[in-house]
C-alpha positions in Angstrom: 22.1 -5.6 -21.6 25.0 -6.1 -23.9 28.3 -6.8 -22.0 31.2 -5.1 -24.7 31.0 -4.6 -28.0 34.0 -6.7 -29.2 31.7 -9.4 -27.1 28.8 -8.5 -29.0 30.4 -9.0 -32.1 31.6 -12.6 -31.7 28.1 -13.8 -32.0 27.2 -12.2 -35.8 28.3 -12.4 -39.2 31.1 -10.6 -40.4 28.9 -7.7 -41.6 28.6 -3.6 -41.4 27.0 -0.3 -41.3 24.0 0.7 -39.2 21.9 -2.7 -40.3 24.5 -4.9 -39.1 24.5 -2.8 -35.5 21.0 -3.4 -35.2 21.2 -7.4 -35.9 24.2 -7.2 -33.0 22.0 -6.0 -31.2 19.5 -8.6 -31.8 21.8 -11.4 -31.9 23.4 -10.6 -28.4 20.6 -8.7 -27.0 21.0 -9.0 -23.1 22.6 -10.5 -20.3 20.5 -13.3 -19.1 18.8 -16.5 -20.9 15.3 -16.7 -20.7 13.2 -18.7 -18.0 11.3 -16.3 -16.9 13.0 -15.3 -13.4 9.7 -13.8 -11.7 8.8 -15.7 -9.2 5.0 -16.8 -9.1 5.4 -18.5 -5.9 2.4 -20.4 -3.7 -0.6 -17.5 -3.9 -3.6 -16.8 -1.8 -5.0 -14.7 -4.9 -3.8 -13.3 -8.6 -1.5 -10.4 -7.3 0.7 -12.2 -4.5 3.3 -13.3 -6.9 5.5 -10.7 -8.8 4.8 -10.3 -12.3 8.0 -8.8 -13.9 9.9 -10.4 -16.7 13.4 -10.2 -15.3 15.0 -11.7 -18.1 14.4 -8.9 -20.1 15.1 -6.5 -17.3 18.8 -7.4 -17.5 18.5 -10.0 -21.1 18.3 -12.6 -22.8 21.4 -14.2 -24.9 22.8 -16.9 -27.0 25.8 -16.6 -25.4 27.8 -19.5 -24.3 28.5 -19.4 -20.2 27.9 -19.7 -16.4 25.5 -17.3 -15.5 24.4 -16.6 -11.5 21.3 -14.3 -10.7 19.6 -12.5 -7.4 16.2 -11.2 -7.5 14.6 -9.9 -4.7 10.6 -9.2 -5.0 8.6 -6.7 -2.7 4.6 -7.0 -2.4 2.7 -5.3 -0.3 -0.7 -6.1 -0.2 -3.2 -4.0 1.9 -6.0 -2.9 0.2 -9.5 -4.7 -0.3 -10.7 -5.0 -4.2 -13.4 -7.2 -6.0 -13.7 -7.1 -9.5 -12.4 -3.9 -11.0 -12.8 -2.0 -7.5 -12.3 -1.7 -4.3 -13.9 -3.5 -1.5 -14.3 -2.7 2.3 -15.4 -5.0 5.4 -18.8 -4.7 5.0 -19.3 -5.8 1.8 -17.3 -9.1 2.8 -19.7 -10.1 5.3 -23.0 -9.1 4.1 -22.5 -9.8 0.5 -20.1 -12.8 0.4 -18.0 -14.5 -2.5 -19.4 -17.8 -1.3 -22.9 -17.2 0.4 -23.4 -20.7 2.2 -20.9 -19.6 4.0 -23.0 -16.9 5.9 -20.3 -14.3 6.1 -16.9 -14.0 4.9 -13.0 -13.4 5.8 -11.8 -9.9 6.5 -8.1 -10.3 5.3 -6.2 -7.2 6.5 -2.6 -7.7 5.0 0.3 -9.6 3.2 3.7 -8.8 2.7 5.5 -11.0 0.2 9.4 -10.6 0.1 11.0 -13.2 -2.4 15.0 -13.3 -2.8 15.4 -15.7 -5.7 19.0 -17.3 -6.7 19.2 -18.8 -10.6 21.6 -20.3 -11.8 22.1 -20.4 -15.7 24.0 -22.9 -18.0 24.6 -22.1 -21.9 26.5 -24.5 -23.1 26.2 -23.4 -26.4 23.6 -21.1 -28.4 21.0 -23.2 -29.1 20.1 -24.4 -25.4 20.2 -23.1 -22.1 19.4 -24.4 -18.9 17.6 -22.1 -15.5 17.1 -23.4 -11.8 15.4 -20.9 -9.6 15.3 -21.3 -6.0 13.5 -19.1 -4.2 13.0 -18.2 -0.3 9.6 -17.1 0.4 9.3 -14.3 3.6 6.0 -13.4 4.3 3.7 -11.9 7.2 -0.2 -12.6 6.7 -2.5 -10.5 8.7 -6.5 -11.4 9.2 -9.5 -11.0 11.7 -11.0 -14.0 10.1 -14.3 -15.8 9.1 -17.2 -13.0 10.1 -20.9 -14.0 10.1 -23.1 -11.6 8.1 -24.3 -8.9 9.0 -21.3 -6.9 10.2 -20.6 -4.6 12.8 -17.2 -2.7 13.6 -16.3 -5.0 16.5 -15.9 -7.4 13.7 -12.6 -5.4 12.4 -11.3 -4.3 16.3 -7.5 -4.9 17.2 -8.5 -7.5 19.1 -9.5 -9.8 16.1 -7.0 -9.8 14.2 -4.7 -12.9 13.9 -1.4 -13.0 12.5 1.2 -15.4 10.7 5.2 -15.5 9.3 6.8 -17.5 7.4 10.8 -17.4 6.0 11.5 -20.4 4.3 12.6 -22.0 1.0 9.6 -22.1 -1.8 9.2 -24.3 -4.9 12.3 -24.6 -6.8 11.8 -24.4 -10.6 14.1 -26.1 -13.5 13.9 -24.8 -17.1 14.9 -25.2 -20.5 14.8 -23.1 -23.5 16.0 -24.4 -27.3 16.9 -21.4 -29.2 18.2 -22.6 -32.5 15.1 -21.9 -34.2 16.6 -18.8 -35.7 20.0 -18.2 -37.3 20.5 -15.2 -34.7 19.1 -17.2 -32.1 16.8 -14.6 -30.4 13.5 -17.2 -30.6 13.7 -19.3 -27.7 10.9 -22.0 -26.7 10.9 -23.1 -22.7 9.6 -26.2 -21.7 10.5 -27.0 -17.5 8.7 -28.1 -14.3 8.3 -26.4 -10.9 9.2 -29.4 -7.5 6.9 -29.4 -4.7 10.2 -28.6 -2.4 8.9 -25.9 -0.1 6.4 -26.8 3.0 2.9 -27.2 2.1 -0.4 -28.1 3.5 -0.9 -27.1 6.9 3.0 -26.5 7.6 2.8 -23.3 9.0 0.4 -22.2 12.1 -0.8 -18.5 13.0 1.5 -17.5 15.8 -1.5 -14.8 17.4 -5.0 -13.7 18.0 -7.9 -15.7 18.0 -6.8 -18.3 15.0 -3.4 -18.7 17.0 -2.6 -22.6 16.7 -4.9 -23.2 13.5 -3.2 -24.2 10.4 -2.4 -20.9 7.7 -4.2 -21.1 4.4 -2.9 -23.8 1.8 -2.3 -21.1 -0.7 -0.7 -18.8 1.9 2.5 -21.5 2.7 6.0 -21.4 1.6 5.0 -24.3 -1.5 1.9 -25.6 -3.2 3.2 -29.4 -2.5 2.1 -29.9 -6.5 4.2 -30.4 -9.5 4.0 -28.1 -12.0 4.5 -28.0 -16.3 5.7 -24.9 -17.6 5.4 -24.2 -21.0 6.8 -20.7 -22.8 8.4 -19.0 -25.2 10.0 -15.7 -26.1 11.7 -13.5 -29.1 13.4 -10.7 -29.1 14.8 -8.2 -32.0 16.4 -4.2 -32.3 13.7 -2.3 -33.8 15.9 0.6 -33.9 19.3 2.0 -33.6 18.9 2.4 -30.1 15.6 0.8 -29.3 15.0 -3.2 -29.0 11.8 -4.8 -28.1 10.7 -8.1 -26.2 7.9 -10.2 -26.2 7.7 -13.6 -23.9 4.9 -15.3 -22.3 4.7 -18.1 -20.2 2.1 -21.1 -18.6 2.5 -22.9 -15.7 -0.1 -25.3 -15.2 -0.2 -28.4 -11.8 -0.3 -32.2 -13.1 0.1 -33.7 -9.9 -0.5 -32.7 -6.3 0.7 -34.5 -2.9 -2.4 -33.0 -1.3 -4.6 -35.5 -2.7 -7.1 -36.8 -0.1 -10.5 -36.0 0.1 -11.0 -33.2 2.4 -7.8 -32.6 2.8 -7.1 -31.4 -1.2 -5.5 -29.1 -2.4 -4.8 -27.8 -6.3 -3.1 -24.5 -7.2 -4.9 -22.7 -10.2 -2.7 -22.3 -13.2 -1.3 -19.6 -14.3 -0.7 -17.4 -17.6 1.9 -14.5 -18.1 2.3 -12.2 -21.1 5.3 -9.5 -21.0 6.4 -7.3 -23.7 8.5 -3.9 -23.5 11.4 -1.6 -25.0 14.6 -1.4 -23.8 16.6 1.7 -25.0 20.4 0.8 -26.3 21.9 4.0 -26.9 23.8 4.1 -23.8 25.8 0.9 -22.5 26.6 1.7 -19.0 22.8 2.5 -18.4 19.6 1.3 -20.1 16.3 2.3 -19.1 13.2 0.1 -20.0 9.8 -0.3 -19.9 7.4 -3.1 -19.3 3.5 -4.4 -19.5 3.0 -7.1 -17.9 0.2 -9.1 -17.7 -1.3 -12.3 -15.3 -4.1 -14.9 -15.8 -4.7 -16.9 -12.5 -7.7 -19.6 -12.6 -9.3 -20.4 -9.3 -7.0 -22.9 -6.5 -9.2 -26.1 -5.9 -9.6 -28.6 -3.1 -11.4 -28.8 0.2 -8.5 -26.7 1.6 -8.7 -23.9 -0.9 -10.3 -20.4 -1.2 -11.8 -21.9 -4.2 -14.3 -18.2 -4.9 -11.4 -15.8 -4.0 -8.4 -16.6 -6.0 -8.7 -16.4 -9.5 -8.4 -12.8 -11.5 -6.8 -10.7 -14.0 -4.1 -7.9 -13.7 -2.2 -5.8 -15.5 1.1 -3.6 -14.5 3.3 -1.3 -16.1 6.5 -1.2 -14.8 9.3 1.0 -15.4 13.5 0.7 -14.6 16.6 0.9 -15.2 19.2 -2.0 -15.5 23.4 -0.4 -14.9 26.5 -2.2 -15.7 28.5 -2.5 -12.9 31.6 -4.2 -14.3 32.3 -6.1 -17.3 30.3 -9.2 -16.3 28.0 -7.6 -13.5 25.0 -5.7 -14.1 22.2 -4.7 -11.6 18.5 -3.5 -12.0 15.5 -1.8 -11.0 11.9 -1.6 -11.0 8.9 -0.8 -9.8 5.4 -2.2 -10.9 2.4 0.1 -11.1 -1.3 -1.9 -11.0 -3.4 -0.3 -14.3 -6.4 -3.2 -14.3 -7.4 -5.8 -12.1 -10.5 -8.2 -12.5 -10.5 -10.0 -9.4 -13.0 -13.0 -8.7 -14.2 -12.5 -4.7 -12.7 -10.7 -1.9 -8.8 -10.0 -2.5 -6.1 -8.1 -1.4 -4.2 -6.1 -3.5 -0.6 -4.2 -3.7 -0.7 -0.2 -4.8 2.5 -0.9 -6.5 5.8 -3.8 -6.2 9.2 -3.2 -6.5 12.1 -5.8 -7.5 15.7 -5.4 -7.8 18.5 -7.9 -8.3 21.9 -8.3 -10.4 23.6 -10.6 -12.7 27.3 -12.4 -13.0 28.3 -14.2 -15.9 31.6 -16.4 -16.4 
């Protein structure tokens, strides 16, 4: 979102009439640089991490400043899909992802919160520089490895084994070049996500039957790899009042702490696509819409789910972004699932919801 006007201007030519509007627009589009602010944090499958592009939910700029960002990510995953539908108990134990196994895991929940502080440098309009440092909260819910063929006492309150977890997560360090572009508004990200949160076996289930053994790899507070990320974005007024976004983003692991043999463990990389409209007309408030889109190859390793984390999904996701004050601006969204392909046995969230805000010096 555009701060003022005047402010706006200082970032164009000296030009008028409704085309020079729409290049201010494009030139000074919204409030924060991109490195995309979502954070895909240490997953069990391809849905625990949240998807939204929240640069574009309150901008991307060229302008020069000190920029401080809070995100905060709800998931909620409690139903059962494979493929592109849903799943139920049965099916995990008498047709499992990985037959040698002779049964499956019955997962029953996960709750992700994420509350994500960036901090953003400009210095000036070609560069700007994003650390994200998230703090992963999250409760894991499971009655565990069954042996085929199942019965209901597999799935009885007395099975079921829990976890929780509330600490920092990977931090991530990014930079984009913009000067591309005259006005700026093509920006290509190149950064790298630090094995900084707890990994491995750091965490224990805390109840039922697994209470002691280590939580899943994919399940803790960091993947203990080090990741590339690789992306780019642009961003233009299409309209008077309309302007459009397009950004995507890879994040692949080049090196991983959990290196020894059965003890391994490799996050699957990961691909993001988000694109959308923003509508102008209206400073104070701008509603938006989003698609966003999530590739996630299978996690490898002795210690990973190496048949049930992989898939493709697809959300559309509507909100709002306000101006608060001059420099402050909040948002809004919610995220609606419309396609999952899911490899295995994986649970999924009937919608997310993230809000957050923005200061800039």
């Amino acid at each position: 979102m555009n701060n003022t006007n005047s402010r706006r201007g200082h970032t164009l030519s000296h030009t008028s009439g409704p085309t020079s509007r729409v290049a201010r627009r494009a030139t000074a589009l919204l409030l924060i640089p991109a490195a995309l602010m979502a954070p895909q944090m240490a997953t069990a499958c391809a849905s625990c991490g949240c998807t939204l592009s929240a640069d574009a939910a309150t901008g991307y700029s060229a302008l020069p400043g000190l920029r401080f960002n809070l995100e905060y990510d709800f998931i909620n995953q409690d139903r059962l899909r494979t493929g592109t539908g849903t799943a139920n108990a049965a099916q995990v134990v008498n047709a499992p992802s990985n037959p040698a196994l002779g049964g499956g895991e019955i997962e029953r929940q996960t709750i992700n919160r994420y509350l994500t502080l960036g901090v953003n440098y400009t210095p000036d309009p070609r560069w700007n520089f994003t650390m994200l440092v998230p703090y992963v909260m999250r409760t894991h819910t499971t009655y565990g490895q069954q042996s085929t063929p199942y019965t209901s006492a597999e799935t009885a309150p007395d099975r079921i084994s829990g976890s929780r977890l509330s600490e920092l997560g990977d931090v991530k360090l990014i930079g984009a070049y913009q000067g591309l572009l005259p006005t700026h508004n093509l920006g290509l990200q190149l950064g790298v996500k630090l094995p900084t949160g707890h990994y491995g076996t750091a965490v224990n289930f805390y109840s039922g039957p697994n209470a002691g053994a280590p939580l899943d790899a994919s399940l803790q507070a960091g993947t203990g790899s080090t990741d590339l990320i690789v992306g780019a974005y642009y961003y233009r007024a299409v309209s008077e009042n309309f302007d459009a976004f397009i950004n995507g983003q890879l994040q692949a692991a080049v090196a991983h702490k959990q290196d020894q043999p059965g003890t391994d463990f490799r996050p699957g990389n990961t691909a993001s696509v988000s694109f959308g409209l923003r509508y102008e007309a209206h400073p104070q408030w701008v509603p938006q819409l989003q698609v966003n889109l999530l590739r996630k190859s299978a996690d490898q390793g002795a210690l990973a789910d190496t048949t049930d984390t992989a898939g493709t999904v697809a959300y559309l996701s509507p909100g709002i972004t306000l101006r608060v004050m001059a420099h402050l601006h909040v948002f809004g969204f919610a995220q609606l699932p419309v396609y999952s392909h899911l490899d295995g046995y994986q649970l999924f969230p009937r919608w997310t919801a993230t809000v957050g805000g923005s200061y800039a010096f």
